[in-house]
N, C-alpha and C positions, 0 to 999 in steps of 0.2 A: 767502849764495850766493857761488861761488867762481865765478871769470873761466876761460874753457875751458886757458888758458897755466897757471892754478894746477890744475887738474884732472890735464893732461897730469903735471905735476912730481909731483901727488902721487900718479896712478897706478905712476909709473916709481917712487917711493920703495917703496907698499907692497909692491909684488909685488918688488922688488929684498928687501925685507927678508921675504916670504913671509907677510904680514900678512893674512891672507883675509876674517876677521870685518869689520875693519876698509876691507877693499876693498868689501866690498857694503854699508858707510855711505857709503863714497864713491859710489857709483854707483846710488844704491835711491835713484828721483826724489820719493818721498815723505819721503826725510830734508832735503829742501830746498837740498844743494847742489851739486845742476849747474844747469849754466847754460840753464835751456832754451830762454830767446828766443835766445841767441845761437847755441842751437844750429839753431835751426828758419832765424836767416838767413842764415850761413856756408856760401858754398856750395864751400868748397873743405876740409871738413869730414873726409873718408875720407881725403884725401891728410895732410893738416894733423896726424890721429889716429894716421896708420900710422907716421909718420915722426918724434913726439916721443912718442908713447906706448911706444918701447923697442923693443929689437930683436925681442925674444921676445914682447911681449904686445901689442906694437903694431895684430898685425892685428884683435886681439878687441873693442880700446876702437875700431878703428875702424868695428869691424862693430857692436858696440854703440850708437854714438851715432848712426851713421847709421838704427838703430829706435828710437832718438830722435827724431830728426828726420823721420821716415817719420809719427812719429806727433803728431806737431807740427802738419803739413804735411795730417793727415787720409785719408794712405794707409797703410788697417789691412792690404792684403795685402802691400806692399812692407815693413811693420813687421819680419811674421810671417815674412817670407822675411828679413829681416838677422836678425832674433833666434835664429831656427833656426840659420842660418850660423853665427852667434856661438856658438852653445851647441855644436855639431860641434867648432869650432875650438877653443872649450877644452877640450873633452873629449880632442882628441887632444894637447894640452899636457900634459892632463892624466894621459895616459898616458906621454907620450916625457919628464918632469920625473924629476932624482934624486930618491932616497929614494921613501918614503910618499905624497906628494904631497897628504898630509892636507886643507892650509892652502887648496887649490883647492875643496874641495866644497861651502864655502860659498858662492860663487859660480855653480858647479855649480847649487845650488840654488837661487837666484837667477835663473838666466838659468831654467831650467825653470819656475819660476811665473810669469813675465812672457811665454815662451812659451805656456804654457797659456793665462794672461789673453786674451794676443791671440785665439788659435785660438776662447776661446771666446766671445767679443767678436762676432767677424766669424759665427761661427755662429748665434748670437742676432740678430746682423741681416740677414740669410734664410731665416730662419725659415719663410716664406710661401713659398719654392720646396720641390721635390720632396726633394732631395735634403740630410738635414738633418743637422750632423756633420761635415761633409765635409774641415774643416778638422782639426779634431780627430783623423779618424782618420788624415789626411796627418802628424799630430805622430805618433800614435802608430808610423807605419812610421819616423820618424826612431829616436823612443825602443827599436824592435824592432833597427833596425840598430847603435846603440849599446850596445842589451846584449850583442849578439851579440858584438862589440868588446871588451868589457870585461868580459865573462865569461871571456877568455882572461887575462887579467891578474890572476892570483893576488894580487899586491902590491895593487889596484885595487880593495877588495872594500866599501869606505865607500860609492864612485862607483859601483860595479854593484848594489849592491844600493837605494841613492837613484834608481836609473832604473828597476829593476822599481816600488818604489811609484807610481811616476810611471804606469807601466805599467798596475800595479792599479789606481788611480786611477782613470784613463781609461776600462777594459774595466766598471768598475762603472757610471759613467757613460753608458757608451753601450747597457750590459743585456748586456754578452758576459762574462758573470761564468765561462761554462765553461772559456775562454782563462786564468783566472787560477791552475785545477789544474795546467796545463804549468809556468805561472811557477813559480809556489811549487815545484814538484818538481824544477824545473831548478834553482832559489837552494839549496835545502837540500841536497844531493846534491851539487853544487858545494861549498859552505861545508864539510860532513860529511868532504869525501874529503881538504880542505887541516885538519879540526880547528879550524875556527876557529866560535868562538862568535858568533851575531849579534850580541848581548848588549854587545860589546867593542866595537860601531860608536858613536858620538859620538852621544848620546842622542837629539838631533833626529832623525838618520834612521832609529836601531832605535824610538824609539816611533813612529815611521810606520808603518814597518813590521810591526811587532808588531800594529798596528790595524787595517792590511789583512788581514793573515795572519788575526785573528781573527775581523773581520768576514765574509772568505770561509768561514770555519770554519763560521758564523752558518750563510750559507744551503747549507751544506754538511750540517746538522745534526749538528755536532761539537760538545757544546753545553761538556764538561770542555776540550776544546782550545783552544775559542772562550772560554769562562771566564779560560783560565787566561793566552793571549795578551791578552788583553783588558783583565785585573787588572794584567799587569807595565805594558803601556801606560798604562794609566790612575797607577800606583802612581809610574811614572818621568817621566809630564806634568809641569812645572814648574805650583806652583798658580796664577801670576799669567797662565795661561794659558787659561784660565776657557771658552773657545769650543771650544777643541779636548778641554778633560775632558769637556764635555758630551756634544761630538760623540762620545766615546768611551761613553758612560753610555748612550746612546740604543741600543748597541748588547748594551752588558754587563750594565744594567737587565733585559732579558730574559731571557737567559740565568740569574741570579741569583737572577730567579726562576721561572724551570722545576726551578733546582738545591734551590730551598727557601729560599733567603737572602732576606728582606722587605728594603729598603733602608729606611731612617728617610726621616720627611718633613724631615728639618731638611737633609737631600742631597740629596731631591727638590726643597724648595723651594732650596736654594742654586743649583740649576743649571738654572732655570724647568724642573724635568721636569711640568708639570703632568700632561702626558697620563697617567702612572703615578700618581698621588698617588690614585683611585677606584678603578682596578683592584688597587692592593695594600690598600688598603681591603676589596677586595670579597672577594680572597683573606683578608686576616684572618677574617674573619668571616661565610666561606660565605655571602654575598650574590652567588645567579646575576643577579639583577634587573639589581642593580647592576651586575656587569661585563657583563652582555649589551648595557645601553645605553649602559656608555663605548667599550665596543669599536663600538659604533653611531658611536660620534662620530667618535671618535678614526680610523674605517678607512684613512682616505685620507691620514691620516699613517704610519700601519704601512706601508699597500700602498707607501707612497713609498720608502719606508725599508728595504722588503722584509724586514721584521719580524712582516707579519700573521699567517701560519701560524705561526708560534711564538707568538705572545701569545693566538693564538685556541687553543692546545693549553693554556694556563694555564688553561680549562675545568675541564678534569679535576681541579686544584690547588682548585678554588672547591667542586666537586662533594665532591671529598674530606671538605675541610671541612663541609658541610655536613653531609655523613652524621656526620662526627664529631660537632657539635653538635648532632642529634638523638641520637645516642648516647646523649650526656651527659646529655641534657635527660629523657631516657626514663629512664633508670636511675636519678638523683636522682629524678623519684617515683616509681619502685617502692621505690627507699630500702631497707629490708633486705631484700626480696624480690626485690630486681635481680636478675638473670639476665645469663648472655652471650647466651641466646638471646631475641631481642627480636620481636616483631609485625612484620610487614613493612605495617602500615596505618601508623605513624604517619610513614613512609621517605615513602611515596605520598602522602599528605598534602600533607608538605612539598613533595615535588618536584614535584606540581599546583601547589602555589602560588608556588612559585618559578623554575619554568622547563619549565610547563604537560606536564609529562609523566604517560602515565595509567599506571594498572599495568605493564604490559607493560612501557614506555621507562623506566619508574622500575626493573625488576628488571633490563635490560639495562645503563643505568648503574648500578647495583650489580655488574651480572657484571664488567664493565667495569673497575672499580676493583679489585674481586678480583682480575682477572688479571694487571695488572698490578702489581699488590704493594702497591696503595694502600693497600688495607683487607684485613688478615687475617680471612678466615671462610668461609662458603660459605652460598649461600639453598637453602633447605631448602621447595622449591615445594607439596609435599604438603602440611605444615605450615603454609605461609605462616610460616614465620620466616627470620630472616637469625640465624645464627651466627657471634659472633665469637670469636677467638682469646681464650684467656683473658689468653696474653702477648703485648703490644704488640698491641694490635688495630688501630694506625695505625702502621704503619713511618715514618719518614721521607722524605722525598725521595728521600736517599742509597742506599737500599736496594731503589728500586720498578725495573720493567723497564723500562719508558718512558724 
């Protein structure tokens, strides 16, 4: 732990030398060196911060330390009001700096999570009044007045686009997921009219990004957009990062498979997805039993996660199956006298014992699957048979309407 006089010297070195990485090990109270007793008893602290921390950055360490010492001290709103200060103040450094101003945004992102932390600190302990949030969404109008800010700064687009996630963040958070179609339409359209690819932002904030955008895509029901935002994130997470792949899996897990793609359990088990490991079971092998009572379990993890209606449409995927493995199962003993046209008793059968439906429900999911491209053929009600296509009687995923 370093003395606040070596803090000061070495804040004025890094930011003299543009060192950013390096400035939020100096300052991130969890790499263990600031000084925090001495900061919580210094009480000439703000003055002491503005005037050796540099001409230029002086007033941020001093807005800084003093939500140090606010949180020292045990007062979480005066924290939240210096750490916002502080986060404004650099942001407009962070604007009025020559060049790029790259070397700022990890800082940037820095003060933004320990803003967050706070906001949602102090939310979680009133919890039991009316009005729940209330900090949070005081962050979010700061975060709305900085993008506004730096939306205008072409040069600035690392920083503008690290405070829409922030943004997205929050509005998913609070359930104002409809607020997130402006975001997203205001960043692209912006990025679009300058040519500039997200892609080219310093990987921690485009895989941020990339995972909001997809996850909105999720309850958007964009599920190729949402795929395919979702796979780069996931593809460009650094592996030792193990919390935030998951958190990315939990949402592209589903998608992946509405798309057809089964994940292996050795990826389910790497990243405790258990809740998947019986429903992709149950789609292998046309067991409705089965996914009917993990989606029993599992609901109040989907509904949390706003995942349920998608994983309860992976029905259809299990149904599919199942017709095909009665398919199969029919035509091996008719054995040379298979047909494409099959009985429709031994469909109902099945689907009484499997997810108690009687004729009727058993012919409507058949119609059901015919129409959307699951299963090629048509039922023939006269007959009582179900005809299938003699080519490809199950399309794939890739090719259904759904």
């Amino acid at each position: 732990m370093s003395t606040l006089a070596g803090l000061f010297g070495t804040f004025r070195r890094l930011t003299d030398r543009q060192e950013g990485v390096q400035l939020v090990h100096l300052l991130d109270v969890d790499k263990g060196k600031v000084p925090m007793r001495e900061i919580g008893k210094n009480d000439r602290l703000q003055e002491m911060a503005q005037s050796q921390g540099g001409e230029s950055y002086g007033e941020v360490l001093s807005l800084y330390l003093m939500s140090l010492q606010a949180n020292v001290r045990s007062d979480a709103v005066r924290e939240l009001e210096y750490i916002c200060t502080c986060l404004k103040t650099w942001v407009q450094r962070y604007m009025e700096v020559e060049g790029t101003g790259l070397w700022m945004t990890p800082l940037m992102i820095h003060l933004s999570m320990m803003a967050r932390r706070a906001a949602t600190q102090l939310d979680q302990s009133k919890r039991s009044e009316a009005s729940s949030d209330t900090y949070l969404k005081k962050l979010v109008e700061i975060h709305r007045e900085l993008f506004q800010k730096l939306n205008k700064e072409r040069t600035r687009r690392p920083g503008f686009v690290w405070v829409c996630c922030e943004l997205l963040r929050a509005y998913f958070k609070l359930g104002q997921v409809s607020q997130c179609s402006f975001l997203l339409n205001a960043v692209t359209q912006s990025l679009n009219k300058d040519g500039f690819n997200p892609t080219d932002l310093p990987k921690s904030i485009c895989v941020t990004f990339y995972f909001y955008w997809g996850k909105h895509c999720v309850f958007d029901h964009k599920l190729r957009d949402a795929d395919e935002r979702l796979t780069w994130a996931f593809d460009n997470c650094p592996e030792k990062s193990k919390a935030n792949r998951r958190r990315i899996l939990l949402y592209l897990v589903p998608c992946k498979l509405r798309l057809g793609i089964l994940p292996t359990q050795a990826l389910l088990a790497k990243y405790d997805l258990d809740m998947f490991v019986d429903v992709v079971k149950a789609i292998r092998q046309g067991n409705v039993k089965l996914f009917t009572d993990k989606m029993e379990e599992s609901a109040a993890d989907f509904i949390k996660m706003g995942t349920y209606l998608l994983m309860m449409k992976l029905k259809f995927m299990v149904l599919r199956n199942l017709t095909k493995g009665v398919h199969r199962e029919v035509r091996s003993r008719l054995g040379d006298n298979a047909d494409h046209k099959l009985d429709l008793e031994p469909f109902e059968k099945i689907f009484d014992w499997q997810d108690g439906c009687d004729a009727d429900e058993t012919a409507c999911a058949l119609s059901n699957l015919i129409h959307q491209g699951a299963v090629k053929g048509y039922l023939s009600h006269e007959r009582r048979k179900l005809v299938f296509a003699k080519d490809l009687p199950f399309p794939p995923p890739s090719k259904w309407r759904a």
